[in-house]
C-alpha positions as semicolon CSV with decimal commas, in nm:
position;residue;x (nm);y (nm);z (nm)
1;X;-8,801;-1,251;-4,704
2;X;-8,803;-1,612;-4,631
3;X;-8,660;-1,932;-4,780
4;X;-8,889;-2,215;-4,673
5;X;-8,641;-2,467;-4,784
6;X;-8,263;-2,413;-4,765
7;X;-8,221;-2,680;-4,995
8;X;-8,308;-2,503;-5,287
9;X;-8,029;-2,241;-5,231
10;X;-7,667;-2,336;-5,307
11;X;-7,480;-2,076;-5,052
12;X;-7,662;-2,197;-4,777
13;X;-7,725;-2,546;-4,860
14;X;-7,275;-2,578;-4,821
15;X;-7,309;-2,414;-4,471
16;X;-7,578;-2,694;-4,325
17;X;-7,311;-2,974;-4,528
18;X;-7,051;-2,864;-4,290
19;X;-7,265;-2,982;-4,043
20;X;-7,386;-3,288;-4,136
21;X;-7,307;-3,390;-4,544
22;X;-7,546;-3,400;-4,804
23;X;-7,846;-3,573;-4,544
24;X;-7,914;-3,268;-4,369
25;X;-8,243;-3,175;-4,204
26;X;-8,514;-2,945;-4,366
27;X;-8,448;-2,600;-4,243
28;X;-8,599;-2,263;-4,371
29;X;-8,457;-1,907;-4,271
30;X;-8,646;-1,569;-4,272
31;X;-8,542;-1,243;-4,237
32;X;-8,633;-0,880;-4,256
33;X;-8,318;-0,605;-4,219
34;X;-8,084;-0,744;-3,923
35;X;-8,349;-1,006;-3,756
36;X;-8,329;-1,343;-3,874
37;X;-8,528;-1,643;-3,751
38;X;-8,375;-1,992;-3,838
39;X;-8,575;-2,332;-3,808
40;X;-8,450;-2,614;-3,735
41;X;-8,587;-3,011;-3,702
42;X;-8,820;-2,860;-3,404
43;X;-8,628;-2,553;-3,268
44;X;-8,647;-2,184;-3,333
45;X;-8,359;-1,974;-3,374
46;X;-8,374;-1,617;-3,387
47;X;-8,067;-1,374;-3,425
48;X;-8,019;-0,982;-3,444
49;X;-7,741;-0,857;-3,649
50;X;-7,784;-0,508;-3,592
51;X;-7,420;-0,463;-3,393
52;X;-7,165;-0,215;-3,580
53;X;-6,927;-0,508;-3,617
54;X;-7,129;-0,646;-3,941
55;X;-7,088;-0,319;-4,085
56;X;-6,762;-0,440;-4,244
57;X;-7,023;-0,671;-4,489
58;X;-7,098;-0,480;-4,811
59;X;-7,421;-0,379;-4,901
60;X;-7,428;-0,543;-5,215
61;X;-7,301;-0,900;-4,997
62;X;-7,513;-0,847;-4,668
63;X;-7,829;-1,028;-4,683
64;X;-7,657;-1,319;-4,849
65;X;-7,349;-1,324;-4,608
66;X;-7,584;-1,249;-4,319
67;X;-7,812;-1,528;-4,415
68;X;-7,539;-1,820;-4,422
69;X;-7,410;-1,687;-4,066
70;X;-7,758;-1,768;-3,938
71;X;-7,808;-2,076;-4,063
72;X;-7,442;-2,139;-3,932
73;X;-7,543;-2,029;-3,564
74;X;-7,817;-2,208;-3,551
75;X;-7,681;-2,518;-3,713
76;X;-7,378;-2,421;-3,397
77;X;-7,621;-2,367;-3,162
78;X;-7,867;-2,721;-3,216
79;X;-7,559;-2,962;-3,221
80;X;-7,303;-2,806;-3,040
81;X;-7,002;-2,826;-3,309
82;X;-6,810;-2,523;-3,410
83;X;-6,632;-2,542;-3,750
84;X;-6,271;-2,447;-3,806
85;X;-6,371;-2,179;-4,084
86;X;-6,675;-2,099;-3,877
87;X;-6,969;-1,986;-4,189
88;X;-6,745;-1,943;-4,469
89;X;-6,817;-2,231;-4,737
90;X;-6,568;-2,004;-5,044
91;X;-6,210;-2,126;-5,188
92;X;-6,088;-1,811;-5,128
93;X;-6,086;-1,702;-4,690
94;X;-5,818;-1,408;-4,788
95;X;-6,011;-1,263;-5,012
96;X;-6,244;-1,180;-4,716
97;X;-5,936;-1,050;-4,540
98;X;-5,796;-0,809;-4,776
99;X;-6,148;-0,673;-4,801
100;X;-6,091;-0,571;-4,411
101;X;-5,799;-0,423;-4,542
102;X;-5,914;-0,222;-4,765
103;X;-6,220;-0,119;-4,538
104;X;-5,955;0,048;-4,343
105;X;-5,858;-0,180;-4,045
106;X;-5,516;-0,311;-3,961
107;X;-5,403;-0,721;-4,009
108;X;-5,505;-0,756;-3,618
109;X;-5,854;-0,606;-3,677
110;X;-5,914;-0,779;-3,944
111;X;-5,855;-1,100;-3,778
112;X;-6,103;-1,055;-3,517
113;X;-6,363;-0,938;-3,787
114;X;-6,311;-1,330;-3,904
115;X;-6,356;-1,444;-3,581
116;X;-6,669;-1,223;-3,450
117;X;-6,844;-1,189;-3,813
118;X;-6,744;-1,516;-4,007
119;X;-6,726;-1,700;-3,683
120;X;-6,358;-1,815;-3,799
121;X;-6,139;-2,019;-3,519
122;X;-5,834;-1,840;-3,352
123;X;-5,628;-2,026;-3,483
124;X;-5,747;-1,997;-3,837
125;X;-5,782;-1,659;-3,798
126;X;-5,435;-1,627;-3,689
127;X;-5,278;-1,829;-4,024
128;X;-5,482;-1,547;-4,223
129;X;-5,314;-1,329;-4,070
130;X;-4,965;-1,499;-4,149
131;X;-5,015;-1,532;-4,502
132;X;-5,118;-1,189;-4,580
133;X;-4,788;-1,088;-4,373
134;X;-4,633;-1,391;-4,618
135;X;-4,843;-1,220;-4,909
136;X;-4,697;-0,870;-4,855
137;X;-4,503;-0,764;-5,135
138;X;-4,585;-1,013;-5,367
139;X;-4,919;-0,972;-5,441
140;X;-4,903;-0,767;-5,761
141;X;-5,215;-0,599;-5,889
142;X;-5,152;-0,523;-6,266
143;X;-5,322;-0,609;-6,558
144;X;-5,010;-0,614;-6,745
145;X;-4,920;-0,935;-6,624
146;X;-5,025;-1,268;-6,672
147;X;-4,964;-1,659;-6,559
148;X;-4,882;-1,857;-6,820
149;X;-5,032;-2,213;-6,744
150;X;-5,005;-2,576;-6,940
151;X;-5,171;-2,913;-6,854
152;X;-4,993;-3,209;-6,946
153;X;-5,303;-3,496;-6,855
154;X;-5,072;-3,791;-6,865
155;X;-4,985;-4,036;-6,544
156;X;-4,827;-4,329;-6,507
157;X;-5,115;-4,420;-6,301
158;X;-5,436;-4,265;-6,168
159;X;-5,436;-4,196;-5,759
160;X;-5,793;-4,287;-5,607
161;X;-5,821;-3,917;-5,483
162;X;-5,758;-3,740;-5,816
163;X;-6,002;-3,640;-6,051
164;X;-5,766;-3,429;-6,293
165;X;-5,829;-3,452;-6,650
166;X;-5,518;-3,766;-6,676
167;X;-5,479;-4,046;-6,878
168;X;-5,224;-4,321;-6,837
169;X;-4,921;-4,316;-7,026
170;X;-4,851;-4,618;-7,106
171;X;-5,139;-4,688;-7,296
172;X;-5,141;-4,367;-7,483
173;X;-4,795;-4,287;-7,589
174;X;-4,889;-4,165;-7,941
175;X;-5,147;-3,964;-7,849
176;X;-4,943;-3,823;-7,617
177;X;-4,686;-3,693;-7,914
178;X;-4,974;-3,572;-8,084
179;X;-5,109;-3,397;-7,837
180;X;-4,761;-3,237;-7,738
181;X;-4,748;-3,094;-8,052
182;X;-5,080;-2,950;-8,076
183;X;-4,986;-2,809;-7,722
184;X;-4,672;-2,643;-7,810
185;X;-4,884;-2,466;-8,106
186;X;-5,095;-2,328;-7,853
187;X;-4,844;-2,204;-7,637
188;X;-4,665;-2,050;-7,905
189;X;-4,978;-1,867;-8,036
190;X;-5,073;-1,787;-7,664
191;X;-4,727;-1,634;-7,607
192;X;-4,753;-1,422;-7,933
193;X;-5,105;-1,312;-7,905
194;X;-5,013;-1,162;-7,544
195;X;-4,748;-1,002;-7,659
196;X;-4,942;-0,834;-7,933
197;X;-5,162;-0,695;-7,683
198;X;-4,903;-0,553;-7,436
199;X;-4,887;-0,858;-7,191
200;X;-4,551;-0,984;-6,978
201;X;-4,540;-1,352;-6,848
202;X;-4,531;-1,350;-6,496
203;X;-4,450;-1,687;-6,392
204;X;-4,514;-2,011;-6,588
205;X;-4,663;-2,349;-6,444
206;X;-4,662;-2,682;-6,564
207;X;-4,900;-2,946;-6,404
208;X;-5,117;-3,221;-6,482
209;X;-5,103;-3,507;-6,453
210;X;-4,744;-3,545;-6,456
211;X;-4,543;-3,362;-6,691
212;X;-4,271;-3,581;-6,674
213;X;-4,443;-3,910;-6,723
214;X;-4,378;-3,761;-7,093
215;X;-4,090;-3,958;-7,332
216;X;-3,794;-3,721;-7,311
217;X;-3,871;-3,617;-7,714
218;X;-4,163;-3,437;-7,593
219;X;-4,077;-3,329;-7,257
220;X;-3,789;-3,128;-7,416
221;X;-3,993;-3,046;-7,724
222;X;-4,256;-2,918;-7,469
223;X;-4,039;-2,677;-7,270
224;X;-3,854;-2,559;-7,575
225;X;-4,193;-2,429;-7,673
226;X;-4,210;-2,233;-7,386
227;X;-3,897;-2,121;-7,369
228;X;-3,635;-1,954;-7,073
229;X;-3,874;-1,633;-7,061
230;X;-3,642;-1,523;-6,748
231;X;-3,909;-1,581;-6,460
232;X;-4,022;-1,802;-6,225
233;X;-4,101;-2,164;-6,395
234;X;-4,233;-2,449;-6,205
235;X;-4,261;-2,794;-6,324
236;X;-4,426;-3,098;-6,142
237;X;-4,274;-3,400;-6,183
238;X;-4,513;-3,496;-5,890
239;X;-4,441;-3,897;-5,935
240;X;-4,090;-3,957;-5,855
241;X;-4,112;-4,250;-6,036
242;X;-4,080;-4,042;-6,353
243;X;-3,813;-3,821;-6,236
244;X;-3,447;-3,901;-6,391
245;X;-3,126;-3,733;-6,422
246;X;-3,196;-3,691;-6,787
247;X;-3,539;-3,511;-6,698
248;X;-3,398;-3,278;-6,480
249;X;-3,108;-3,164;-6,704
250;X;-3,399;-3,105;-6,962
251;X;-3,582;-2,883;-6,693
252;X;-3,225;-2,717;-6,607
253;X;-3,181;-2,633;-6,971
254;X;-3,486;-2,443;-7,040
255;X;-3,481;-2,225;-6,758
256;X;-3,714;-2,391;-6,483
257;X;-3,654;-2,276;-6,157
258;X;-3,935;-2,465;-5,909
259;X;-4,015;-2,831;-5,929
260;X;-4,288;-2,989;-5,753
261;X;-4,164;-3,369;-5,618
262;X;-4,503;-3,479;-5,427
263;X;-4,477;-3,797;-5,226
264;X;-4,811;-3,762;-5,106
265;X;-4,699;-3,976;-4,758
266;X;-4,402;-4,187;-4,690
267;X;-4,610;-4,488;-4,589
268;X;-4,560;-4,768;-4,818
269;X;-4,880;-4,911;-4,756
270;X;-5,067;-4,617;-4,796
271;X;-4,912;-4,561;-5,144
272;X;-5,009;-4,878;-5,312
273;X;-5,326;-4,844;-5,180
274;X;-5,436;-4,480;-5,345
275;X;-5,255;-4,614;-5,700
276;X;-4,906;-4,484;-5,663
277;X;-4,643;-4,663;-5,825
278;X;-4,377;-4,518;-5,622
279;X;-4,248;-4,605;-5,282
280;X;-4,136;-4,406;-5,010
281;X;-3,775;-4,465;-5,142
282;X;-3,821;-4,376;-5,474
283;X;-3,921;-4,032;-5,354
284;X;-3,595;-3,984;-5,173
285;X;-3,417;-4,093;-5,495
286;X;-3,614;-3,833;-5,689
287;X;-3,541;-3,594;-5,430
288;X;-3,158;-3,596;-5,449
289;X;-3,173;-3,555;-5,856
290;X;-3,355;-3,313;-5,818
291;X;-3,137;-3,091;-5,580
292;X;-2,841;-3,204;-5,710
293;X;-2,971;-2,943;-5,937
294;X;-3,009;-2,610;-5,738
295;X;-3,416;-2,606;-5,813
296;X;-3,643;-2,479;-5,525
297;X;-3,826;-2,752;-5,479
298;X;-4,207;-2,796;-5,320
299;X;-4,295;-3,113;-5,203
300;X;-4,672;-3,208;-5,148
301;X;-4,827;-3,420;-4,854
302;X;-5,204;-3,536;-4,815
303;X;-5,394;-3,580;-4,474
304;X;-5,668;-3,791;-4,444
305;X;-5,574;-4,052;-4,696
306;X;-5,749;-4,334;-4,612
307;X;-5,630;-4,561;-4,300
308;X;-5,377;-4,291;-4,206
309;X;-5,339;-4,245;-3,812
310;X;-5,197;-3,880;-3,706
311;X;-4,870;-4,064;-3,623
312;X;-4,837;-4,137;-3,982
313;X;-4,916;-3,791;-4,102
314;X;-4,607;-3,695;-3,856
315;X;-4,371;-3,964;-3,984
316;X;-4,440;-3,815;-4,301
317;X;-4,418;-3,507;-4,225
318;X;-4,126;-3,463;-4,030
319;X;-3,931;-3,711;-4,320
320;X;-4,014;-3,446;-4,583
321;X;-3,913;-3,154;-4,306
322;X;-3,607;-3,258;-4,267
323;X;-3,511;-3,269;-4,631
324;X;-3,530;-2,893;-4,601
325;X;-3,739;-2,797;-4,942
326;X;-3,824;-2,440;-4,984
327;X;-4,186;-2,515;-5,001
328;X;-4,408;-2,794;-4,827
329;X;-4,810;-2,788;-4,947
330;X;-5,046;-2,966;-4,686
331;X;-5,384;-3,085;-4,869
332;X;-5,691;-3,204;-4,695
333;X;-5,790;-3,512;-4,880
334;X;-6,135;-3,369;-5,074
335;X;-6,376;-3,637;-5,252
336;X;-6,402;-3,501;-5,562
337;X;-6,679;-3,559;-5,843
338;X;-6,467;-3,812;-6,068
339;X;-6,215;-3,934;-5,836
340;X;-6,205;-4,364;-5,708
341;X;-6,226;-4,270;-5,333
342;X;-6,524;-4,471;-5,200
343;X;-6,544;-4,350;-4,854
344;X;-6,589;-4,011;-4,699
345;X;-6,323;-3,824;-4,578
346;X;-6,511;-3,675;-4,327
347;X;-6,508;-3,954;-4,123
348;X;-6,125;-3,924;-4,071
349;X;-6,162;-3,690;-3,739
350;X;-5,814;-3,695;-3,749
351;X;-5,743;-3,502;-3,997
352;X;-5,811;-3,156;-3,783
353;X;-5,530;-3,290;-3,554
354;X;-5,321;-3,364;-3,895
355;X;-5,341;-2,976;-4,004
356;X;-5,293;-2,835;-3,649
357;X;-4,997;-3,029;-3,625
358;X;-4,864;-2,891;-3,972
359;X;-4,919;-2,582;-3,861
360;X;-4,719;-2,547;-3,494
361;X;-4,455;-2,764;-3,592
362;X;-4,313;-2,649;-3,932
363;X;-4,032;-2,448;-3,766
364;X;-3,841;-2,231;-4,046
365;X;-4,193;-2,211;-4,238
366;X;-4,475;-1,980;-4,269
367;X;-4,809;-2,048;-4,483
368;X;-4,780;-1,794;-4,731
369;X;-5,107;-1,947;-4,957
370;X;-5,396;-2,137;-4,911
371;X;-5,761;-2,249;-5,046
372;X;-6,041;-2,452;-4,931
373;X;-6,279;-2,753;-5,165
374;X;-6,623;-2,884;-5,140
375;X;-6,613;-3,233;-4,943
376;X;-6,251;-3,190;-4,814
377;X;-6,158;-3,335;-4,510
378;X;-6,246;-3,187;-4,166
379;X;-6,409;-2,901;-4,382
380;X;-6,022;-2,754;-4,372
381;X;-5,828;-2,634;-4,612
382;X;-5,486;-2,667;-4,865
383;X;-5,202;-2,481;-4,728
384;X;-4,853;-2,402;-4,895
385;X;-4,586;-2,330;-4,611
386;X;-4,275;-2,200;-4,744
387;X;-3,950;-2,073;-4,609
388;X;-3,885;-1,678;-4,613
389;X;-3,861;-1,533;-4,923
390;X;-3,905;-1,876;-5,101
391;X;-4,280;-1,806;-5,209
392;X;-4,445;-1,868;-5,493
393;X;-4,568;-1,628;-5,688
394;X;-4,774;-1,862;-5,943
395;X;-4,948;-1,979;-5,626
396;X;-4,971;-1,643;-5,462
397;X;-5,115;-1,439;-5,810
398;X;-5,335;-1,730;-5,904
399;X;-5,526;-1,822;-5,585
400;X;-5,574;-1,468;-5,481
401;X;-5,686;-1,378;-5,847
402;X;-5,483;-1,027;-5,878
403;X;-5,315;-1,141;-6,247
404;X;-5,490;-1,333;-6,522
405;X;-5,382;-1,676;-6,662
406;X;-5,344;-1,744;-7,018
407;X;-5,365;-2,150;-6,962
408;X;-5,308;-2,429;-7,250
409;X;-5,373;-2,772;-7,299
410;X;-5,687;-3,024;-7,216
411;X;-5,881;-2,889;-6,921
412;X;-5,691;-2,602;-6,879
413;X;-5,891;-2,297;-6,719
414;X;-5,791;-1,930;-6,860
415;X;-5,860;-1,632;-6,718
416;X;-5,883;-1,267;-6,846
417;X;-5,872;-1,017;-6,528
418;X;-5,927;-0,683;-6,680
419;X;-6,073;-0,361;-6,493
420;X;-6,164;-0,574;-6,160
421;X;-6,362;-0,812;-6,407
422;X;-6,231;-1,230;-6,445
423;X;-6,377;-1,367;-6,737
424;X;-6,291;-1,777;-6,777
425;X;-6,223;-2,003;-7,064
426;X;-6,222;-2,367;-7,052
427;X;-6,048;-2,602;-7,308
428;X;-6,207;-2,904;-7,390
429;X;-6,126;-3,172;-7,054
430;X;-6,133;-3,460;-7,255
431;X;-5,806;-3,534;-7,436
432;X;-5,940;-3,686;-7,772
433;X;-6,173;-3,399;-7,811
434;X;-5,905;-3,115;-7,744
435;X;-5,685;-3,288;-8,085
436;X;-6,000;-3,326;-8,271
437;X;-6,144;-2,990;-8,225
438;X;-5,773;-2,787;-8,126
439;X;-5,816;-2,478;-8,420
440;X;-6,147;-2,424;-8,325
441;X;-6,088;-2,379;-7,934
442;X;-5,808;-2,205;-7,972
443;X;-5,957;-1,922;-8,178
444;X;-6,254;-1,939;-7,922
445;X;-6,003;-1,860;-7,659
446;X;-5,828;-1,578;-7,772
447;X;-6,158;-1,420;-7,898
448;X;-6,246;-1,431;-7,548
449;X;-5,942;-1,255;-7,470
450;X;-5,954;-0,992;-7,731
451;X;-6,294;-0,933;-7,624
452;X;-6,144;-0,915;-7,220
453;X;-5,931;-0,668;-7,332
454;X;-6,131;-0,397;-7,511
């Protein structure tokens, strides 16, 4: 078979961005069985792939997964640049892992079938391995159990890097009321109709936007809805300029056990300049409510933001590490479809040195999750860290796809995993639309379910 233009195929057209971005060079890839022949600008690449070690591939994946590890070795092999995650262009790495798993091999087997078939670094190969070891235990595989997720798309402001479904608050405070109570409708419905069908809740998680840029009315009227169902319960209050006492003694009354307090970075600067209306200071403020209160508490950190050196990333860093929260998530800054950031973050070949640093210097923490994005920084990853036995199990269940989430609210994603089969539901992203059109996507939604579950 041959594919005269790589262009016109999405799997391998991500492998030759990792390379060089969307202006990559015209390059077509044949193959018949193992042999594959890969040209390239005015080279000729050919590769045999007959060795037992790509016997791990399944059938039904081999020609594809082969194909994308040609083009990768060529692309390797005509410029001279290996990438961190080697030919793998998916959100998911683990899943790739646990398939090695199940084919029979042990966690250090597995980790050098990433490294000699997916062409995956040591070292990422090695924080695989952690997080499955992180994983163990808490990855439950039952389709009795669901996620329970809500989307609150209200900011104070918009960051440059986000392209969430948001809206600011200030200019939309009765919409925001509406919307609350069309949202605690549809968690009330989506709690009872699970219910009905023999479903627990999990875990719950609500993000947004940030929840608590809500008035305190709705906040409380919004976790009332929910509910102390007895389980893990996270909450972002991500902007620490929304986060008062009175907030957090709503969050302590209705059972929520994890809150998210995200400065982002502790550079001043660097804040004002990516939208945030917080400063280093206010974090710390939001901090101490916060654990005043007994939550676990994640904090989040970016690397890559724009006109960041590595020594900020550390100052950062380390300020946040020695606060001591029970989980610290490391994002490579991605340039998403919808977001403000005019430059690509690529270019920042620091941020490599940013992640490595994150991950040999985080004493007391192990990555326990992680997933990767289109365009993100360094072609790396987002990694949660967390101390032991202080994982998430919202983060763990949902990015590794083993339990299905029954999500509400504008933009919210649902998923039915029934048999080994996900189906997805998506609510209408824009806010206006999800009022104006609520009874009808709601009934959509849990006719998709109903359907799921047959």
């Amino acid at each position: 078979m041959r594919v005269d233009d790589i262009h016109v195929d999405t799997e391998l057209s991500d492998v030759a961005r990792l390379f060089y971005g969307d202006d990559f060079p015209r390059i077509s890839l044949e193959y018949d069985g193992n042999t594959f022949a890969v040209e390239l600008c005015d080279k000729r690449y050919f590769f045999d792939y007959s060795d037992a070690v790509y016997g791990i591939i399944p059938a039904a994946h081999r020609a594809g997964r082969l194909s994308k590890i040609a083009v990768y070795d060529a692309l390797f092999a005509y410029t001279g640049r290996a990438m961190a995650w080697g030919a793998l262009t998916g959100v998911r790495p683990t899943k790739l892992f646990y398939e090695c798993l199940r084919f029979g091999m042990d966690n250090t087997a597995a980790a050098e079938t990433m490294r000699k078939v997916y062409r995956v670094s040591d070292m990422r190969s090695a924080v695989l391995d952690d997080i499955i070891n992180a994983q163990n235990g808490k990855v439950l595989f039952s389709p009795e159990y669901y996620n329970l997720y809500v989307h609150v798309p209200y900011c104070t402001t918009r960051c440059s890097y986000c392209s969430f479904v948001s809206a600011p608050i200030a200019k939309n405070r009765a919409q925001s009321q509406e919307y609350v109570g069309l949202l605690c409708d549809e968690i009330a419905r989506s709690k009872e109709f699970l219910a009905q069908n023999g479903k627990k809740i999990l875990s719950v998680y609500i993000g947004g936007g940030t929840p608590s840029a809500l008035d305190d009315k709705s906040f409380d009227e919004l976790l009332a809805a929910i509910g102390d169902l007895g389980c893990e319960y996270t909450c972002e209050v991500g902007r620490p300029d929304t986060v008062t006492a009175q907030k957090a003694d709503i969050m302590k009354a209705h059972g929520v056990t994890r809150v998210c307090v995200n400065p982002q970075t502790l550079n001043d600067k660097t804040l004002a300049a990516i939208g945030r209306s917080h400063s280093a200071a206010d974090f710390f403020r939001a901090y101490d409510i916060v654990r005043a209160r007994d939550f676990d508490i994640n904090c989040d950190l970016i690397a890559g933001l724009e006109g960041e050196t590595v020594d900020d990333f550390i100052k950062s860093l380390d300020g946040v590490r020695a606060l001591c929260p029970q989980n610290i998530t490391v994002h490579s800054l991605s340039k998403k479809n919808g977001s403000a950031i005019r430059y690509e973050p690529d270019e920042n070949s620091d941020v490599g040195k940013m992640l490595d640093h994150s991950l040999t210097h985080l004493d007391g923490y192990r990555p326990y999750y992680l997933y990767r994005q289109k365009r993100q920084a360094g072609n790396l990853e987002n990694i949660g860290f967390s101390l032991s036995d202080r994982e998430c199990v919202n983060n763990i269940t949902t990015m590794e796809e083993t339990v299905g989430v029954m999500a509400c609210g504008a933009g919210a994603i649902s998923k039915a995993i029934e048999n080994g089969n996900i189906t997805r539901f998506a609510n209408m992203r824009d806010i206006s639309l999800y009022i104006s059109r609520y009874a009808e996507k709601l009934d959509a939604k849990l006719d998709c379910f109903r359907s799921a579950f047959v």
